[in-house]
C-alpha positions in Angstrom: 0.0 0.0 0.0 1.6 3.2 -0.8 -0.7 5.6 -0.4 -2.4 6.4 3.4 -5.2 4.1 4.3 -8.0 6.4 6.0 -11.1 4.1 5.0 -11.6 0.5 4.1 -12.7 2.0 0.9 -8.9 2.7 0.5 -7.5 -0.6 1.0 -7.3 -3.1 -1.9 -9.8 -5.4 -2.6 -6.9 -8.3 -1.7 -4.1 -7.2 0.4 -0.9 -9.4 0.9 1.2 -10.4 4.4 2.4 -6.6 3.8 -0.1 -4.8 3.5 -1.7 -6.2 6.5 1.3 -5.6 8.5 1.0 -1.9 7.7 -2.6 -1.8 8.6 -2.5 -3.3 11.8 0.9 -2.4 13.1 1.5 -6.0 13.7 4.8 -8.0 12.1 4.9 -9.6 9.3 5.6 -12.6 10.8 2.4 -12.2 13.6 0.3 -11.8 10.2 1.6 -15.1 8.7 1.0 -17.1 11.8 -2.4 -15.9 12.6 -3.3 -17.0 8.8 -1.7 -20.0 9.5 -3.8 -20.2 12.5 -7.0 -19.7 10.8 -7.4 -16.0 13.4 -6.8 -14.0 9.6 -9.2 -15.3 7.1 -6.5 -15.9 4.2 -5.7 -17.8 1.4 -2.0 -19.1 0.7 -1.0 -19.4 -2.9 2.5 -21.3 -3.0 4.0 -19.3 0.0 2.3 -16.4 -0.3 -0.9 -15.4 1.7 -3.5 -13.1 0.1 -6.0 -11.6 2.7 -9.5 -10.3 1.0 -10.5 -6.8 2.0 -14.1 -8.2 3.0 -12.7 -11.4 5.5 -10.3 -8.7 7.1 -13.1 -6.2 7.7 -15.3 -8.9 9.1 -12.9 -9.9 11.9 -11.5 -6.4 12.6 -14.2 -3.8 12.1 -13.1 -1.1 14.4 -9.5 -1.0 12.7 -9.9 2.0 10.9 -12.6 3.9 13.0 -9.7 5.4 14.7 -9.3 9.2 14.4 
């Protein structure tokens, strides 16, 4: 993501480990595991994990209310 995320409106539609990382000021590492653990809806395609907008919203709703 390289511009600043001040909506979910703003975020891609599928976001990588990345992304993620940036949006919830978490590691990298903490996003892979909680995909791994099934706490991130995600989908892993070869060793990558995509995270769709939609699933991420779902389980962290409040993430971006924050002024």
């Amino acid at each position: 993501m390289s511009k600043i995320i001040r909506s979910w409106d703003d975020c891609p539609v599928v976001m990588s480990v990345n992304d993620v990382s940036i949006l919830l000021d978490i590691s990298k590492r903490t996003v892979r595991r909680l995909c791994a653990q099934g706490d991130i809806p995600a989908n892993k395609i070869g060793k990558d994990w995509r995270i769709e907008k939609e699933a991420l919203k779902g389980k962290f709703p409040h993430t971006l209310s924050r002024e």
